[in-house]
Structure formats: structure tokens, C-alpha cells
PLY file of the C-alpha trace (Angstrom):
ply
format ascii 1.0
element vertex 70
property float x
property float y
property float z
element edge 69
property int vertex1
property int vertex2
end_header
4.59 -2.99 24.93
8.14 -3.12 24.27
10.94 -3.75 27.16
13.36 -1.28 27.73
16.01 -4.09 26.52
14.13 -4.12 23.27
13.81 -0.54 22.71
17.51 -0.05 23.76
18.70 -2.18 20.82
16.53 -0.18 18.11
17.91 2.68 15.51
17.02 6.13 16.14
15.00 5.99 12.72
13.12 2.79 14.64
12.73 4.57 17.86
10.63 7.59 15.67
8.57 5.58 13.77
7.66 3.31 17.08
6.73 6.39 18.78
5.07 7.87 15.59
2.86 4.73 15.78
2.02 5.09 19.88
0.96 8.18 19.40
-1.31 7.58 16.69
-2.69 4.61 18.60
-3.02 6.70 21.89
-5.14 9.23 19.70
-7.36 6.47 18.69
-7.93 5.15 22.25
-8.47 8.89 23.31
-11.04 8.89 20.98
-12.88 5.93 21.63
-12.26 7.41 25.34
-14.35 10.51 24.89
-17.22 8.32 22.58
-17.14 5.68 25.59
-16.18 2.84 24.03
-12.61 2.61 25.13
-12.37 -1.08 27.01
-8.94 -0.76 28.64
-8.46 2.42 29.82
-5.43 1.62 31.72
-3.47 0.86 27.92
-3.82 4.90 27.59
-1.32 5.12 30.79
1.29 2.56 29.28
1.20 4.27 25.93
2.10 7.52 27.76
4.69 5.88 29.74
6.32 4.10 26.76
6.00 7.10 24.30
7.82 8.73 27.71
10.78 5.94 27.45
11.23 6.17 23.59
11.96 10.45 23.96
14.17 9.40 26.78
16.29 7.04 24.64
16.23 9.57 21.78
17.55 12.22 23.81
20.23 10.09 25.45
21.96 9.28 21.94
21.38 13.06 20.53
23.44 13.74 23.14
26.13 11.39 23.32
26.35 12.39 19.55
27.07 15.87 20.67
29.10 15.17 23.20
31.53 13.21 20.95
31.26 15.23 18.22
32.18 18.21 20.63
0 1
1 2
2 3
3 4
4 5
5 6
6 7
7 8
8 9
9 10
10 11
11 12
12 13
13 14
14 15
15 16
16 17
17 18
18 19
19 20
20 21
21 22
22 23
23 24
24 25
25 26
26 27
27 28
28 29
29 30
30 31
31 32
32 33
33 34
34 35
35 36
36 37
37 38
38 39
39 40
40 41
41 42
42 43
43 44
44 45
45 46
46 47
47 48
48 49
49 50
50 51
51 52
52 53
53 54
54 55
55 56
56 57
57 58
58 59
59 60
60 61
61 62
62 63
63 64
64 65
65 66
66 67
67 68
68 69
């Protein structure tokens, strides 16, 4: 899990591809979820919350980018 300070100081190309790669891991751990074999179920809950933080960042710059191109 990446801090907010780290994920601040990313691209928006980075930021995708980071939350490209959560959601293919939470898919994964949903899977092993429904098959029973999932050992941390709690990870599922701070993949959410960090795929959450990653769209939040995203949306902050698309915005500032059309504010100041406004």
C-alpha cells in the first residue's frame, strides 16, 4: 500500500496503471475469496480504499486542468 504522499507525487499515466494493477489484484483475491482460499481478507478492504484514493487524485488534477484551461 502506497501513502497518500507517495501517490500524490505520481503522473496521471502512473496513477492509471497503479490502479489498473489494484484492480486486477482485487479480482484475484475476490476470486480466491469465493474458492475459499483467500488468507487476508481484510487486504480486499485496503485495495478498495486505495483504488478509492487513486480516482480521487485523478479527478482532482482533471479538474484543475479544466479549471485553468477555462
Amino acid at each position: 500500500m502506497k501513502k497518500i504522499k507517495e501517490l500524490r507525487e505520481m503522473s496521471v499515466e502512473e496513477l492509471s496503471k497503479h490502479r489498473k494493477d489494484l484492480l486486477q489484484e482485487a479480482l484475484h483475491l475476490r476470486l480466491q475469496q469465493q474458492s475459499g482460499q483467500l488468507e487476508n481478507p481484510s487486504r480486499l478492504r485496503l485495495i478498495r480504499r486505495e483504488v478509492a484514493r487513486v480516482v480521487t487524485l485523478i479527478n482532482e488534477r482533471s479538474r484543475k486542468a479544466a479549471t485553468a484551461a477555462a
